[in-house]
C-alpha positions as CSV (number, residue, x, y, z in Angstrom):
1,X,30.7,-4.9,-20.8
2,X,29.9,-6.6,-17.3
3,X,26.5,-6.3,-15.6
4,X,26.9,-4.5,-12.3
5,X,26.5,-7.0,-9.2
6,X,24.9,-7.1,-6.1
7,X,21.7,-4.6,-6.5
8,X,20.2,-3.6,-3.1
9,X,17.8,-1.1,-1.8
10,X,18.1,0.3,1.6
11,X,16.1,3.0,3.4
12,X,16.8,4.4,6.6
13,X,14.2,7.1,7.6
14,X,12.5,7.7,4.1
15,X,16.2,8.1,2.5
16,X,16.0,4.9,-0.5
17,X,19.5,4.2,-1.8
18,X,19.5,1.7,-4.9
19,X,23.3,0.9,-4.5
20,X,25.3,-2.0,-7.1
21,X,29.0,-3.4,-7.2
22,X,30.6,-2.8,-10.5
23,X,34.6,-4.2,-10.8
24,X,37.5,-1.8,-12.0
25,X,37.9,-0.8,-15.6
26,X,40.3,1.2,-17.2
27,X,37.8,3.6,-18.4
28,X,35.4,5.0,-16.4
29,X,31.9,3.4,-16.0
30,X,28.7,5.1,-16.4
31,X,25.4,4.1,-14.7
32,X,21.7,4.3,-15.7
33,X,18.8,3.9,-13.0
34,X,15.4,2.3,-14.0
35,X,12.4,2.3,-11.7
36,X,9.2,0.1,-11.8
37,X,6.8,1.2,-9.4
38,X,4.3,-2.1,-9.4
39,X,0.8,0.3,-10.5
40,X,3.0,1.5,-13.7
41,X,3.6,-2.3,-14.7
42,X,7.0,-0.9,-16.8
43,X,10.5,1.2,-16.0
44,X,10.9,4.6,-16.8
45,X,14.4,6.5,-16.0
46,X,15.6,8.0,-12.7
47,X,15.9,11.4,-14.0
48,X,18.6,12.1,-11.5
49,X,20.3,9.0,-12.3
50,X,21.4,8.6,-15.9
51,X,24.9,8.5,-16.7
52,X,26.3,8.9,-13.5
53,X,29.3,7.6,-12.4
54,X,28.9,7.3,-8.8
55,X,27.7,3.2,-7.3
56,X,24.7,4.1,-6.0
57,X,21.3,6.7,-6.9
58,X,19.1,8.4,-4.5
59,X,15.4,7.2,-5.3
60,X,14.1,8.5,-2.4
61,X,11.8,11.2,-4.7
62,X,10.4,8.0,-6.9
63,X,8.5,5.6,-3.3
64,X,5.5,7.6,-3.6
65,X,3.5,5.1,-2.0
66,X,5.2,3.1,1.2
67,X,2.7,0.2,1.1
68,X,3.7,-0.1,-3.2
69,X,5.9,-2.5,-4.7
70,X,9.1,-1.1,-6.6
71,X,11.6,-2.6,-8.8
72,X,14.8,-1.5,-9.4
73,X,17.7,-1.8,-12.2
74,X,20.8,-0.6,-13.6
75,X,23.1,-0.8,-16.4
76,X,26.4,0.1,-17.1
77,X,27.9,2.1,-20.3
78,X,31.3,2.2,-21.3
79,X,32.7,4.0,-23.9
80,X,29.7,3.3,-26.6
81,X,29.0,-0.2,-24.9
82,X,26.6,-1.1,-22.4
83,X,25.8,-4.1,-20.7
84,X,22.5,-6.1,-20.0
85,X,19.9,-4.3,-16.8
86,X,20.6,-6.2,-13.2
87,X,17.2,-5.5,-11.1
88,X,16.9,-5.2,-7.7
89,X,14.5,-7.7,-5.3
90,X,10.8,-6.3,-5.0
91,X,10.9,-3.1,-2.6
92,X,8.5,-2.6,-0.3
93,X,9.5,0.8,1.7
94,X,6.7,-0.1,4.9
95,X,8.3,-3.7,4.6
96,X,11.8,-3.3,4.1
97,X,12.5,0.4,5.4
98,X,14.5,1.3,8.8
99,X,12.0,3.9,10.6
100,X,13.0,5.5,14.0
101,X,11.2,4.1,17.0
102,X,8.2,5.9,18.1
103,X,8.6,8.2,21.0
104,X,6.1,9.1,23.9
């Protein structure tokens, strides 16, 4: 089973998308979400995100902390088969977030 491609975390006003590339199959892919906030040292699921189907998770529940590092990763299952985790680059919401300008 491939590994999905291209992991990449966005955030645009507190709203963190992990989002991956995964090619066509002929049966329908499944997806599980990992997270490693930096001060847990280890992954732990996405509760929201385990055997989904859609290319992307909603993580904006799991950045507790906007100055923390997070990690990350995904795998894909199909049928009883699952490929190897991809991981994300280090997230840093303060760093790498899209925030509204500040208004007077």
């Amino acid at each position: 089973v491939p590994s999905p491609t291209k992991p990449l975390v966005t955030s645009e006003n507190f709203k963190t998308v992990f989002s991956w590339q995964y090619p066509p199959m002929s049966e329908t892919p499944r997806f599980t979400v990992e997270i490693k906030p930096y001060n847990l040292g280890s992954y732990k699921n996405v509760s929201t995100c385990v055997n989904i189907s859609a290319h992307f998770c909603d993580v904006s529940r799991e950045i507790s902390h906007p100055l923390d590092s997070y990690w990350l990763r995904v795998k894909a299952l199909v049928g009883s088969q699952q490929s190897e985790y991809v991981e994300s680059k280090e997230f840093i919401l303060q760093r790498h977030g899209k925030f509204p300008p500040k208004v007077n």
